[in-house]
Each structure stands twice: as structure tokens, then as C-alpha cells.
C-alpha positions as CSV (number, residue, x, y, z in Angstrom):
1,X,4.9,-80.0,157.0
2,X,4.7,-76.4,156.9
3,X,1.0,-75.4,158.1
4,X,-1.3,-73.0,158.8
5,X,-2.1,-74.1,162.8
6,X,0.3,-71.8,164.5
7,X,2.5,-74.8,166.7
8,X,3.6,-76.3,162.8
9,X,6.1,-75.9,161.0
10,X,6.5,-71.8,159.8
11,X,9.1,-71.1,157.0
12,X,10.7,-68.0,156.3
13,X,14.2,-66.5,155.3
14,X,15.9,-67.2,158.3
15,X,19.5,-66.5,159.4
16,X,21.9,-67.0,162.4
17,X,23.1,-63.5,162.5
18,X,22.6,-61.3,164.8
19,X,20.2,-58.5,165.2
20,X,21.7,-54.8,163.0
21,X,19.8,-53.0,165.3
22,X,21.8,-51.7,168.7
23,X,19.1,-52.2,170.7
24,X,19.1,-55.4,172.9
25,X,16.3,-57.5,172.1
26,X,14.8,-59.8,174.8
27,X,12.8,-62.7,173.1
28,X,12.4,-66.0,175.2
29,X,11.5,-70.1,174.7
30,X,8.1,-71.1,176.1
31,X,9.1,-74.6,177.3
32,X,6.5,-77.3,178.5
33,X,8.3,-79.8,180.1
34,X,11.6,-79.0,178.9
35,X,10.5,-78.7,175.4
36,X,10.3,-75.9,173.2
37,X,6.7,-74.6,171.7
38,X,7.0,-70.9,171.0
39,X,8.3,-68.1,171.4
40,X,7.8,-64.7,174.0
41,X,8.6,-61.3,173.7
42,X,9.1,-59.3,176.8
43,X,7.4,-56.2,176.1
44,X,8.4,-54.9,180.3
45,X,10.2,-56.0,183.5
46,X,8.8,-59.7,184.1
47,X,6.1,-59.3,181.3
48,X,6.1,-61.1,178.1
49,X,3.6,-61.4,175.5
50,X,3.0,-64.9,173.4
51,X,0.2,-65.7,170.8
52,X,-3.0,-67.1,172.4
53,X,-2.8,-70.5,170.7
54,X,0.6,-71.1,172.3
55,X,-1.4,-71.5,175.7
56,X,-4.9,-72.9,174.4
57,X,-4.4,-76.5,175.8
58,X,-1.9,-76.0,178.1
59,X,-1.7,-75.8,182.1
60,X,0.3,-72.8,183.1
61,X,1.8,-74.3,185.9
62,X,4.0,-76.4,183.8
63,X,5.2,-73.6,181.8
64,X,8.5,-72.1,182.2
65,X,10.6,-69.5,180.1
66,X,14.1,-69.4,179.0
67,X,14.7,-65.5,178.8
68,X,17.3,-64.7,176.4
69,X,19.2,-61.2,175.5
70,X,19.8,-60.8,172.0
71,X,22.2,-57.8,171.8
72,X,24.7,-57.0,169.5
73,X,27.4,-58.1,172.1
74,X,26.5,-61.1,173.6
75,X,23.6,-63.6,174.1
76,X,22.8,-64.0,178.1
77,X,20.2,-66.4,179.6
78,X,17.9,-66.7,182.4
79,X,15.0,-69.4,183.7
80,X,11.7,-68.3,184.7
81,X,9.0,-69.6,185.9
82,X,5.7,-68.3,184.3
83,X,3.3,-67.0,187.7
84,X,0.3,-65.4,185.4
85,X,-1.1,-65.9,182.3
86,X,-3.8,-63.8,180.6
87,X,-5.6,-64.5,177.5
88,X,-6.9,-62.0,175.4
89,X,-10.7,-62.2,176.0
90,X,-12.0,-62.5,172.2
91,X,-9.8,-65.3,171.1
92,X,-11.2,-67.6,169.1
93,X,-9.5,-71.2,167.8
94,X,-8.3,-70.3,164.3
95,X,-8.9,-66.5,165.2
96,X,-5.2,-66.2,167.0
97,X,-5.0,-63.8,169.3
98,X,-1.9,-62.8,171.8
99,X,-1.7,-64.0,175.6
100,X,0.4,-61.6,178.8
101,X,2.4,-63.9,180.9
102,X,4.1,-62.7,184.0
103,X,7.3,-64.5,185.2
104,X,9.8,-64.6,188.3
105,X,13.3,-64.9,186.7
106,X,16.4,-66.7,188.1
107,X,18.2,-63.9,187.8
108,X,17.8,-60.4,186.2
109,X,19.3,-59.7,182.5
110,X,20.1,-56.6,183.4
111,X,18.2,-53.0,183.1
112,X,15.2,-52.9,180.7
113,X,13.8,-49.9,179.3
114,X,10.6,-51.8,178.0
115,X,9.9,-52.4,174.5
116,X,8.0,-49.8,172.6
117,X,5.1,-50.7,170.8
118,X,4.8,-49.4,167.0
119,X,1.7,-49.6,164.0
120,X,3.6,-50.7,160.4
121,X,2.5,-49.7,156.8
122,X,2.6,-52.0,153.8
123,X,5.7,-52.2,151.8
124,X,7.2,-51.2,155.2
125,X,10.5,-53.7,155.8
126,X,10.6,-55.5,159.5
127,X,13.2,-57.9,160.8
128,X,12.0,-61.0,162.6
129,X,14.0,-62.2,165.6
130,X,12.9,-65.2,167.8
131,X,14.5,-68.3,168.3
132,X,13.8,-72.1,166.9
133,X,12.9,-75.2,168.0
134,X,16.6,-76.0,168.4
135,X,17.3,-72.4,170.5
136,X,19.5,-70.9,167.9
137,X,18.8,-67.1,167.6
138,X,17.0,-66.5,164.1
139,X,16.4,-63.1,162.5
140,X,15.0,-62.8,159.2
141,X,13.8,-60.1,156.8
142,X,9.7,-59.7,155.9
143,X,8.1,-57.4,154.4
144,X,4.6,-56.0,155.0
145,X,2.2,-56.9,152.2
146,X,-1.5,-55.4,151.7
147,X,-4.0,-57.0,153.7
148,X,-6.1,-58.0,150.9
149,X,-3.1,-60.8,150.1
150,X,-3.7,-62.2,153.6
151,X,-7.7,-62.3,152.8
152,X,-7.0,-64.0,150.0
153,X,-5.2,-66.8,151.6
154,X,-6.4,-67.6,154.8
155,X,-10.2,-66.9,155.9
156,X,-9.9,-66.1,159.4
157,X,-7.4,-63.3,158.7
158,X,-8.4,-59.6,160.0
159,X,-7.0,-56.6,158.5
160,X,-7.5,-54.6,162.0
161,X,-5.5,-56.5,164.5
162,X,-3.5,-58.5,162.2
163,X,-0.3,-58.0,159.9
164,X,-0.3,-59.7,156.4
165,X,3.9,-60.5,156.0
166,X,6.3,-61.5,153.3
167,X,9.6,-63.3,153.7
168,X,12.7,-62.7,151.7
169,X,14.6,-66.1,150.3
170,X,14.1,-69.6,151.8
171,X,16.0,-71.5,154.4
172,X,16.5,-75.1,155.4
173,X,13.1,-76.1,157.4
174,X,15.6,-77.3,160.9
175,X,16.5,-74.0,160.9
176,X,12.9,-72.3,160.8
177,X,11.3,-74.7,162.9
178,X,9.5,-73.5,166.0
179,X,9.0,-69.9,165.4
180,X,5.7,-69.0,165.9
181,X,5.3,-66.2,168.5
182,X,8.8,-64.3,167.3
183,X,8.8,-60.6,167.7
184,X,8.7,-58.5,164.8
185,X,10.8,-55.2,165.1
186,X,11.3,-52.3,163.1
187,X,14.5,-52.1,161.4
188,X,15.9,-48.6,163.1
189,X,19.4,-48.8,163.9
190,X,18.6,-47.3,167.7
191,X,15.2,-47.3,169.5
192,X,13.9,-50.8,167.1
193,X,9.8,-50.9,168.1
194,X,7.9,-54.2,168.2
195,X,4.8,-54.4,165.7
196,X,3.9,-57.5,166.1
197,X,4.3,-61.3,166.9
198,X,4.7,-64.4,164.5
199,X,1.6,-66.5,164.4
200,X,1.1,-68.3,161.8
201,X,1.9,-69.2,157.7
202,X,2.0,-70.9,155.0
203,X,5.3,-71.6,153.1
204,X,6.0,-70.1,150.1
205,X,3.1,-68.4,151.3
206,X,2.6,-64.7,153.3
207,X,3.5,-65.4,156.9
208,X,0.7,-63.8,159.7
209,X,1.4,-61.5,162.5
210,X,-0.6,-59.8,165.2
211,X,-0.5,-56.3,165.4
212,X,0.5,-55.1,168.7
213,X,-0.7,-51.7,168.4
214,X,-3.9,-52.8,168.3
215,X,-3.5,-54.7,171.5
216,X,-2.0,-51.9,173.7
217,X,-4.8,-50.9,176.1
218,X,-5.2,-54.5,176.8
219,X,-1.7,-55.2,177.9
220,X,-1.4,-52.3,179.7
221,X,-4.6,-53.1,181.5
222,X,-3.7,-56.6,182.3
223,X,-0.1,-55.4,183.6
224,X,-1.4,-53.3,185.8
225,X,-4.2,-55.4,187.5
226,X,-1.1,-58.6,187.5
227,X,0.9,-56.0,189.7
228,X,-1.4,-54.7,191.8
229,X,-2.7,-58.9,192.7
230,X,-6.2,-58.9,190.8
231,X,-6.9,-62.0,189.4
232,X,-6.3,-62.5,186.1
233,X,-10.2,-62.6,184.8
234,X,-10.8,-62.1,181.3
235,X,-12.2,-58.1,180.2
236,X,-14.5,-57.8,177.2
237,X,-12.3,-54.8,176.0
238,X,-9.7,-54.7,174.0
């Protein structure tokens, strides 16, 4: 079933190869008990970001997250345990939103830059990179649409904080299984920026992102109260 509730099914144009950018590109498995539910994206040293409804019934303490390095080189691993988790305060079931986890690693990938944040205009063309249900690294082309196709199609979509996406070709469904909260990167050959993160789509259908620009000041805000030991309490601002 390919569906609109983010944790189905999403189909897209999908492949195995890896990434044309040169940039390595750090996108991680959110595993409850083992098993596989969405992607992360690590936007900074131990910080990763995840849509909303990946976390909505689920207790953080069971959570763990396989980091993995998607490079043009080499694919390299590490376990984390997930420490903090933040919700975006104006989340809404159906209204998907984004979530900040922190995480103590296993070991380090190596030096991290940070991942730099970018807005996208339509007709712009993105690569999506993530991973599915099975693990396998999947990177697939999309193209922004306008966001009047999104309205069209689903109700709850917003044209502020959202991205309204369209995938090239079709793919076996084993293969696109499990993507929801894959990063979406500009297509640069050095310096690729993240503009948003899968959430949710139709087959055949535009696929949904969230627009990360529009969630900067919150991420930044939440980083910076996880490291200096606030609590994680919700903010009213975005």
C-alpha cells in the first residue's frame, strides 16, 4: 500500500547508486527495537533531525540510530543511542512537522563540517538520499513542483514550511520501502545543502517534504539549550 500516513509505504524513483555529489552525506536508521522506521539526517556533531510523526507514539528510550556515511568512497557505520528528543512545538497529527534528536555514538564517523541548510524554488531539481526499510542506500531524483499541486492533493499541506516534490520514473516498491524522513539535497557537485526531509506521498502522486529553512531558528535554538543541559520543553516559536 503506498499511503499518505508518513510510516507507509512512499514510492519514488529510487536507485542504489551512490550520491554525484562529493560531499559526504550522513543520513541514519531510526530503529525501535531493532527495526527500521525512518530515516535521520544529521544536520551537526551528534544532532539529527527526523519528521515529527516518526516519534509521535514512541518512547525515546527505546530508540537507537544507525549513523551511516554516504560518501563517494565508502559507506561507514556507527550505533547511537538517541539521549534527547525535541518535537517541534506546533505539530499536529496529519500536520507533520520535524523532531531534533541528540545522540551518543559508538564511535565517531569522522570530522563533520555540519550540513548547511538551503530554501528551493519550483522546477528546481533535488536528489533524495536516505536509506530503506532493508538499509540499502537509496538516492533518487525529484523535482520541486508549485505548491498549488500539493494543495490540490492533500489538504493538510502548507505552502510555508512544506515542499510540494515530484519523482522521476518508478522503482520496485522493496526497494522504496521505508523512506520517509530521507534528506533532500541540492544537487551541487561540492558544498550539496539539505532543503528538506521526506514526509509523506502518494504514489504516482507528488511526494511531501518539509522545508528546512523554515525550521532553522528552531533547531538552532533547541541545539543550543540540548548542549548547554536545559530540558528539552517545547517553545511556541518557530
Amino acid at each position: 500500500m503506498c499511503g499518505l500516513i508518513l510510516v507507509a509505504l512512499v514510492c519514488s524513483a529510487a536507485s542504489t547508486k551512490r550520491f554525484t555529489s562529493d560531499e559526504v552525506i550522513r543520513v541514519g536508521s531510526l530503529l525501535e527495537h531493532d527495526r527500521h522506521i525512518c530515516n535521520a539526517v544529521q544536520i551537526e556533531s551528534g544532532f539529527y533531525v527526523t519528521p515529527a510523526a516518526c516519534l509521535s507514539t514512541r518512547d525515546p528510550a527505546e530508540l537507537e540510530l544507525l549513523g551511516k556515511e554516504l560518501s563517494p568512497k565508502v559507506t561507514s557505520k556507527t550505533r547511537c543511542n538517541v539521549t534527547k528528543v525535541q518535537t517541534h512545538p506546533k505539530y499536529l497529527f496529519l500536520s507533520h512537522n520535524i523532531a531534533l534528536l541528540q545522540v551518543e555514538c559508538d564511535h565517531s564517523l569522522g570530522e563533520f563540517q555540519g550540513t548547511s541548510l538551503s530554501d528551493s524554488k519550483p522546477g528546481e531539481r533535488l536528489t533524495l538520499a536516505g536509506v530503506n526499510r532493508s538499509l540499502r542506500s537509496v538516492f533518487a531524483h525529484v523535482k520541486t513542483q508549485e505548491c498549488s499541486v500539493c494543495q490540490k492533493e492533500y489538504a493538510v499541506f502548507n505552502c510555508k514550511r512544506q515542499m510540494c516534490l515530484k519523482a522521476s520514473g518508478k522503482v520496485s516498491l522493496n526497494v522504496a520501502e521505508g523512506l520517509a524522513g530521507a534528506g533532500i539535497f541540492t544537487q551541487q557537485k561540492k558544498n550539496a545543502k539539505l532543503t528538506g526531509v521526506l514526509s509523506y506521498g502518494f504514489a504516482n502522486g507528488s511526494l511531501v517534504a518539509e522545508r528546512m529553512i523554515y525550521y532553522a531558528q528552531f533547531l538552532q535554538r533547541t541545539m543550543q539549550e540540548f548542549k548547554s543541559g536545559k530540558s528539552n520543553s517545547p517553545s511556541s516559536k518557530v
